[in-house]
C-alpha positions in Angstrom: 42.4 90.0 26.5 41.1 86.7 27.9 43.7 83.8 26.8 42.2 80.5 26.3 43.0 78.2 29.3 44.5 75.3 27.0 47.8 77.4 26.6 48.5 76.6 30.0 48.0 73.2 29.8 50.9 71.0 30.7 51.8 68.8 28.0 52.8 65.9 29.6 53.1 63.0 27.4 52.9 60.0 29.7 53.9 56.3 29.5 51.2 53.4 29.1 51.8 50.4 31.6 49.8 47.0 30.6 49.3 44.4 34.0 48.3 41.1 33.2 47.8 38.1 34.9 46.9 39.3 38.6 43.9 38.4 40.3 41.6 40.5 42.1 41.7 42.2 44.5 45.3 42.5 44.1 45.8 43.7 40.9 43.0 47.3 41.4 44.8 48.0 44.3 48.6 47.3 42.4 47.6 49.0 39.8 47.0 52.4 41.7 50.2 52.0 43.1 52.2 51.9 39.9 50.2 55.2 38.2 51.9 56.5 41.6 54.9 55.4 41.4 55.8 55.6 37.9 53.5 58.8 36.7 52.2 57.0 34.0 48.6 55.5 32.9 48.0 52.4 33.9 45.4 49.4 32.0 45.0 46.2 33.9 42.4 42.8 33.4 42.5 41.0 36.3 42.6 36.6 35.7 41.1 34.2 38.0 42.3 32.3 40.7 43.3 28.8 38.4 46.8 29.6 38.3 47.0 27.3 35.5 44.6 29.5 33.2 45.5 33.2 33.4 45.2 34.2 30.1 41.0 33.7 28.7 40.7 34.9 25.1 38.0 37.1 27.0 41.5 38.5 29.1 43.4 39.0 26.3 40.3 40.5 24.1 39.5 43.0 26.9 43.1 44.2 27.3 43.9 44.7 23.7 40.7 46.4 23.3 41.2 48.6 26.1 45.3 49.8 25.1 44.3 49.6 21.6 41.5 52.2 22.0 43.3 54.2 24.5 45.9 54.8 22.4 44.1 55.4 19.3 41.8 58.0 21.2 45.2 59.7 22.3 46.2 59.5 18.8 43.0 61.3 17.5 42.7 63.8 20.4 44.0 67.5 19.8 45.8 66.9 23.0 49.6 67.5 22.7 52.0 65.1 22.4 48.8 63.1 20.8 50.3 59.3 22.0 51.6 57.5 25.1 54.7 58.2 25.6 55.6 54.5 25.5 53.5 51.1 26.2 55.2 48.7 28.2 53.2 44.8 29.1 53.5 43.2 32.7 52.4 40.0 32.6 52.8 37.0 34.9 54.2 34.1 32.5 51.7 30.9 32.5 51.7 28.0 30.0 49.0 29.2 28.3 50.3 32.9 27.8 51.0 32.3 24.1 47.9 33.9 23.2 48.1 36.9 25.0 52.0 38.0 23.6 50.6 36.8 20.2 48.2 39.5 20.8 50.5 42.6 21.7 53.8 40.9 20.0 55.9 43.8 18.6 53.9 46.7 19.7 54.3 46.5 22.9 58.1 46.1 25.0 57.3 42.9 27.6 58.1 42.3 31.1 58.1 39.1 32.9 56.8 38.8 36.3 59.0 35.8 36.3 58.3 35.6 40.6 55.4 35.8 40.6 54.2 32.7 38.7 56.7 30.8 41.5 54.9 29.5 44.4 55.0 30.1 48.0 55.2 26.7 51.0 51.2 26.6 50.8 51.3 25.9 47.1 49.9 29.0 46.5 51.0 31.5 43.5 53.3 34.6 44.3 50.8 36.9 42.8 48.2 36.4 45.2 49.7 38.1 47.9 49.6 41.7 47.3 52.5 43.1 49.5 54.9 40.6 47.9 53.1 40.7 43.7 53.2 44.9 44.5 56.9 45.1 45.1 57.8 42.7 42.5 55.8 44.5 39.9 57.4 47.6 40.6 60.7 46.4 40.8 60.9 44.8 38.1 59.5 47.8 35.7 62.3 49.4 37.1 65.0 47.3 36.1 63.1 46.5 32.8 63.1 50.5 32.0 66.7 50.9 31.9 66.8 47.7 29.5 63.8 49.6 27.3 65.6 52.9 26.9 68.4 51.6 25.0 65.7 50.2 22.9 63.9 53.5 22.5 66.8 55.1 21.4 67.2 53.0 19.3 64.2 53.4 17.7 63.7 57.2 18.2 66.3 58.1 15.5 65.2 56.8 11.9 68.5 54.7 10.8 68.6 52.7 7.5 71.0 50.2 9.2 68.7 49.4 12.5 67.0 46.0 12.3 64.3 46.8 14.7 62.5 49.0 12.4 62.1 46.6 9.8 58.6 45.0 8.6 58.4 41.3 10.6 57.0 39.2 7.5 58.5 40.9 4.7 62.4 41.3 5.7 63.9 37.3 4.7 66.6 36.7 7.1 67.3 33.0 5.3 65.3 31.2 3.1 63.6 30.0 6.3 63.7 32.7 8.7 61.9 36.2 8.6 62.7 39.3 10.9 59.3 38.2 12.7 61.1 35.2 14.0 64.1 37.0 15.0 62.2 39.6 16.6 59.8 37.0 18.0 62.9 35.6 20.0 63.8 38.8 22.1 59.8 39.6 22.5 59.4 36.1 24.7 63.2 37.3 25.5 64.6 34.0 24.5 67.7 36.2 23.0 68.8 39.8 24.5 67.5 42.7 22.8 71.3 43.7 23.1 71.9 41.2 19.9 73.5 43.1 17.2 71.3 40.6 15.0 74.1 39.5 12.9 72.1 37.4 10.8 71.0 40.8 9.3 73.2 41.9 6.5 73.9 45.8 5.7 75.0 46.7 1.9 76.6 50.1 0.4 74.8 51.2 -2.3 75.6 53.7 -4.8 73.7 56.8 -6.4 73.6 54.9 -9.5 71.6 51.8 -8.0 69.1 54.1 -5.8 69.1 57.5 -6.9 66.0 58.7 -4.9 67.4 57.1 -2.0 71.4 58.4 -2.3 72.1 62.2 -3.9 74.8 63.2 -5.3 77.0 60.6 -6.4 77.5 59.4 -2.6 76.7 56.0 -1.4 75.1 54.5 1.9 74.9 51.5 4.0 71.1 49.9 4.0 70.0 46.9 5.1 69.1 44.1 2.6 67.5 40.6 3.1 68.8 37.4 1.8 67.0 37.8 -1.8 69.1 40.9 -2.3 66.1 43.3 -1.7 67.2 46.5 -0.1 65.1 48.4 2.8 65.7 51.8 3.0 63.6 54.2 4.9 61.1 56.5 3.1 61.3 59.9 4.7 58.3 61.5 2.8 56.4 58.9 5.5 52.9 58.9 3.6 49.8 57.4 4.9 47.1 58.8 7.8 46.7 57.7 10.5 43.6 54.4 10.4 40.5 54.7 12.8 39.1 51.5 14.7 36.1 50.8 13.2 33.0 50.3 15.4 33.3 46.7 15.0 36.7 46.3 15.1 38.1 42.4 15.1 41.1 41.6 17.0 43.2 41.7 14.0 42.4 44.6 12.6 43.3 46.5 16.5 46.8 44.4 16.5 47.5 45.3 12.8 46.7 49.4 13.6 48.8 49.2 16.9 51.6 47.7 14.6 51.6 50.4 12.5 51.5 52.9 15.2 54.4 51.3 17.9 57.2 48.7 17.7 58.0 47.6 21.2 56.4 50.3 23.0 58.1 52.8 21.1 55.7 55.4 19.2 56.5 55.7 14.9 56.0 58.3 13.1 53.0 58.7 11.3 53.3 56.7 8.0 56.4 55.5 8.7 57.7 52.8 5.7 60.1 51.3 3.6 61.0 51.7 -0.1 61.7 47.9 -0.8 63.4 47.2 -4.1 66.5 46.1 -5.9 69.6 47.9 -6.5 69.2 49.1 -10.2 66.4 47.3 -11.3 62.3 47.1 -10.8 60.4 44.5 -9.2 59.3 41.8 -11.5 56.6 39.1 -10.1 58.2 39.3 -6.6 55.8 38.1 -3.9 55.1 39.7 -0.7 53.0 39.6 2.2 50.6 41.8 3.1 48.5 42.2 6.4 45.8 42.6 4.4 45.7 41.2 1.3 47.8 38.2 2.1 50.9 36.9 -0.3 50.6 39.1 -3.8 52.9 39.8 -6.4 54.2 43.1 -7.3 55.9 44.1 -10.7 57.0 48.1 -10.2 59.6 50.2 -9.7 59.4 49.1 -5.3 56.7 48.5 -2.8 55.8 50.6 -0.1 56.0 48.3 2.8 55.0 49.7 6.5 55.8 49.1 9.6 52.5 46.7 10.4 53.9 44.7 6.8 51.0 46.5 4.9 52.1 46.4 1.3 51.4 48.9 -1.2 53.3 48.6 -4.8 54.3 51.9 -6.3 52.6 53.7 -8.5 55.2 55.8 -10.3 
């Protein structure tokens, strides 16, 4: 009996490394090298020579179109596992790199090429020279790996209590202050993704104030945001998985990619949060959604995913 060939495929799940902000014809020939070196897939846009404009909105553009279709093809492919293992961005810091982690902020777990935006005794940019730009690039994927894989654990094992799951514009830290703002901080690593995020406050509720969510007459610790709404994790995880349209806007590929990774680390497909008060319904509470913008919801909770696409309840 003839055995189809794709049993003996290896399944190999590999990692997705981003390089930005290299010139040519440094960054082709760097970005062989680290495929190599770290066994991984590698999508690079090479900026000019101005090293005080790295980051073009046609850069930026072609990158995000280029990881977000990549990953969405994975996704869709009957390959096995169906998505990059991880996604990690390399980028040489500029003052005008705003635009480009405003692009990839919170799907994507950053690295900083901090050397190579330094500049050598001709005035020149670090990044030019290959030798130098190549080992810097790989080193410091290196050292920025072992920092990532506490955050992957982190977020490879659903928790109710772990702030880094939680939906950016919908989780109010303060009246003035959303989890997008704290998690904005450790993105452009202004604060160490080590912070236990104290600001964050964890509740025990009872059976009796979420009885789909706590069984039995037990009680569990959740995470709830400063109007009192609690966030607990919705294991049935409803929802396909989206498609890029043909003409697909910039938005629309950050807003899928959000739903499908936070900080390079693959969710599960659907994955959301029940949001609601302890023992009551939600009456005329507003919330912002990635697509409809700021509505207000009156049901028993809102579905609210990863990407901060709302959807209110329906029973």
């Amino acid at each position: 009996m003839k055995r189809d060939r794709r049993d003996y495929r290896e399944k190999i799940q590999l990692p997705l490394l981003v390089l930005a902000g290299l010139p040519n014809p440094a960054c082709a020939g760097i970005a062989s090298l680290v495929e190599q070196h770290f066994r991984s897939k590698v999508i690079r846009h090479a900026s000019g020579n101005d090293d005080a404009r790295l980051y073009t909105d046609a850069t930026i553009g072609a990158l995000m179109n280029a990881v977000s279709g990549f990953a969405v093809r994975q996704l869709r492919s009957e390959a096995h596992p169906p998505v990059p293992k991880h996604i990690l961005l390399a980028y040489v810091p500029s003052d005008d790199d705003e635009g480009l982690l405003d692009a990839f902020e919170f799907f994507v777990f950053p690295v900083r090429l901090v050397s190579l935006s330094r500049y050598d005794e001709h005035g020149r940019q670090l990044r030019h020279d290959l030798k130098v730009a190549t080992d810097r690039v790989v080193s410091s994927l290196e050292v920025a790996l072992h920092e990532f894989s506490d955050v992957k654990r982190r977020l490879s094992s659903i928790s109710d209590t772990e702030p880094l799951f939680l939906p950016p514009e919908n989780f109010h830290v303060s009246a003035t202050l959303r989890a997008a703002g704290v998690f904005r901080a450790m993105f452009r690593q202004n604060t160490s993704w080590n912070d236990p995020v104290s600001s964050i406050q964890r509740v025990t509720v009872k059976s009796e104030d979420l009885p789909k969510v706590v069984r039995g007459g037990g009680q569990k610790r959740i995470l709830s945001d400063t109007r009192g709404l609690v966030f607990p994790h919705d294991p049935s995880e409803h929802g396909l998985p989206r498609e890029l349209p043909a003409e697909c806007s910039p938005t629309d590929r950050k807003d899928i990619m959000r739903s499908y990774f936070r900080f390079g680390v693959p969710l599960r497909n659907g994955f959301h949060h029940d949001v609601q008060f302890p023992g009551r319904n939600l009456k005329g509470e507003l919330f912002d959604c990635c697509r409809q913008g700021r509505i207000e919801l009156s049901c028993s909770h809102a579905n609210v995913y990863a990407n901060d696409y709302v959807r209110p309840a329906t029973k």
